[in-house]
Phi, psi and omega in degrees: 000130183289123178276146171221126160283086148304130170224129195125125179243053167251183168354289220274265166358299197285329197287305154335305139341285178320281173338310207277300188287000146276355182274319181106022168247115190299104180260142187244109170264154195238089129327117167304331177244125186328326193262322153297315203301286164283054165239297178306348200253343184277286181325309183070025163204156182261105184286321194302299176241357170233046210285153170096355193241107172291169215229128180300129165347280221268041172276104118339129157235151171181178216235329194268109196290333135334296190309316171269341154284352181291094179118012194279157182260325206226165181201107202259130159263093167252059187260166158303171185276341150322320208245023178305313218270333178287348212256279188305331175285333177302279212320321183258013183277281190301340183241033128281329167299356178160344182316155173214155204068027194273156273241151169237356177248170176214106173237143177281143154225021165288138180250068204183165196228118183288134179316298190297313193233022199034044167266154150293174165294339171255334175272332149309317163313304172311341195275314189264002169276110172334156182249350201282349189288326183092016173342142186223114179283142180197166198220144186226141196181176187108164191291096198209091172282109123064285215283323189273350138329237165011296170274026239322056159292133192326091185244166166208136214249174173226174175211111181239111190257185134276065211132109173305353196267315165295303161293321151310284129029318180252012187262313167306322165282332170264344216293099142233171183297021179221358200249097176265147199229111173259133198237180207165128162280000190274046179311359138311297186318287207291309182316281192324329205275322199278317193299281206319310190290000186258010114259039118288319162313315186305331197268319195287346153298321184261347159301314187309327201247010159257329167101031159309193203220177163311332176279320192281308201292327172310311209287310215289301173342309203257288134356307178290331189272001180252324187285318184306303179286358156264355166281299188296332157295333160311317205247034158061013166314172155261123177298318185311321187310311173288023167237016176228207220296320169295341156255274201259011126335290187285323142347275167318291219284335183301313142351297186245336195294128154269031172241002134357072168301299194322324175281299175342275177331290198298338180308318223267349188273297150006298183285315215112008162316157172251152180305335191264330170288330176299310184301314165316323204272354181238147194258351182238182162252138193263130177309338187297326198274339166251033020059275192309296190289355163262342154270353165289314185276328196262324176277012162266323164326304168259007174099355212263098128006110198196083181270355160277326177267045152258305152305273180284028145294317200257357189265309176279345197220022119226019164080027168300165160254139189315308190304332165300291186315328155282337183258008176270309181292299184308323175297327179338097187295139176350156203182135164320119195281015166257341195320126182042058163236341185224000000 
């Protein structure tokens, strides 16, 4: 029987959690706080971020991160993108103390870009996991909300490893008849794909909450999806990625959704909310918003030309107003529509 350690007991985590161990795969949800930890384990539901959906007996939940890694093949990271490297140093804090048999894959589920240094998630993970472990890094991703997961509406994921061997392997484990698992080696491609569109969701929120129309969500859509595939050819991505599920997948429904956090946010700066009343008002986190400025930094970096997350890098972290930001995009002069995506 295969172990899998989930860690993060928010949306995404529990629902994943839920998912494996109904599957029959012996699972560990891992909570950062003692008190999520029995409050899910008494309830047999997560009220807090997945409420109405119960948690099979045999789902584990706990606080004790030793516990929970012990003896596991895989360690699913469903934390924010903020909190990967703190997350990843318990893990080698606790199984330097002493694990034995300790876990050798580690897949992100994060959608994000660390600020302080523009690593992705596996190259954070690559820095603070001992190398002496033989670590085998992966990244799970593609259009998927939390809730609908959970109600096991028809989703299909992408899993992107370094090695094929790997991925079939996590593909076959997360893989169910309502769960499709697509694998791929372009493990850049899938990290950028995930980052980019989560601040494209913010623009297509605050176009919503300006009262633009469909035509306008179309151009962001589509656009947003032309700034991804040019970061991503920089920075030695597959372009194909970012025509499948991880991309302009993931893209469309982030967009479109109203389980959106991220459009959420941006609807809501649209009406004229300030970014500090939005933030107060939420209990998960939306990625986009500390997301835009590491991707604002890394596409100044390498030079790469990407003007809707530059507008909302500046409508969040620096108080522009979305209507400025818009007629700011609209002034741009004219341009071949393939100009630098191919």
């Amino acid at each position: 029987m295969k172990n899998v350690a989930v860690l993060g007991a928010g949306s995404w985590g529990t629902a994943l959690a839920r998912l494996l161990a109904e599957k029959g795969i012996k699972t560990c949800l891992w909570a950062r706080k003692r008190e999520t930890a029995l409050e899910i384990t008494k309830a047999r539901e997560n009220r807090l971020y997945l409420p109405g959906f119960p948690l099979p007996s045999s789902l584990e939940v706990t606080h004790d991160l030793e516990y929970a890694l012990t003896g596991k093949e895989v360690v699913l990271l469903a934390v924010p993108s903020h909190g990967m490297r703190q997350t990843g140093q318990l893990i080698a804090d606790t199984v330097g103390a002493g694990i034995k048999n300790f876990p050798h894959i580690f897949v992100s589920a994060a959608k994000g870009i660390e600020n302080e240094t523009l690593m992705t998630m596996t190259e954070v993970l690559g820095q603070v996991l001992p190398k002496e472990w033989a670590i085998e890094l992966a990244v799970l991703s593609g259009p998927s909300f939390a809730k609908e997961v959970a109600d096991r509406m028809p989703t299909a994921v992408t899993i992107a490893a370094f090695n094929e061997e790997t991925a079939t392997f996590l593909t076959d484990i997360f893989s169910t008849e309502f769960f499709r698992v697509y694998s791929t080696l372009d493990v850049t491609g899938v990290q950028l794909g995930g980052a980019v569109k989560n601040v494209m969701a913010v623009a297509a929120g605050i176009s919503d909450g300006l009262g633009f129309g469909t035509n306008t969500r179309a151009a962001l859509i589509t656009r947003g999806l032309a700034e991804m595939s040019r970061l991503g050819l920089k920075l030695g991505a597959n372009p194909l990625t970012f025509a499948g599920l991880a991309g302009l997948g993931d893209l469309v429904l982030t967009c479109t959704g109203d389980l959106s956090r991220n459009r959420q946010v941006g609807l809501k700066l649209g009406q004229g909310l300030s970014m500090e009343d939005i933030l107060s008002s939420m209990n998960q986190v939306a990625e986009g918003v500390r997301t835009s400025k590491s991707l604002y930094r890394l596409a100044t970096r390498h030079g790469v030309e990407m003007p809707i997350t530059t507008e909302v890098y500046k409508v969040i972290h620096e108080g522009l107003e979305p209507k400025k930001a818009v007629r700011s995009l609209l002034d741009r002069p004219p341009k071949p529509e393939l100009h630098g995506v191919i």
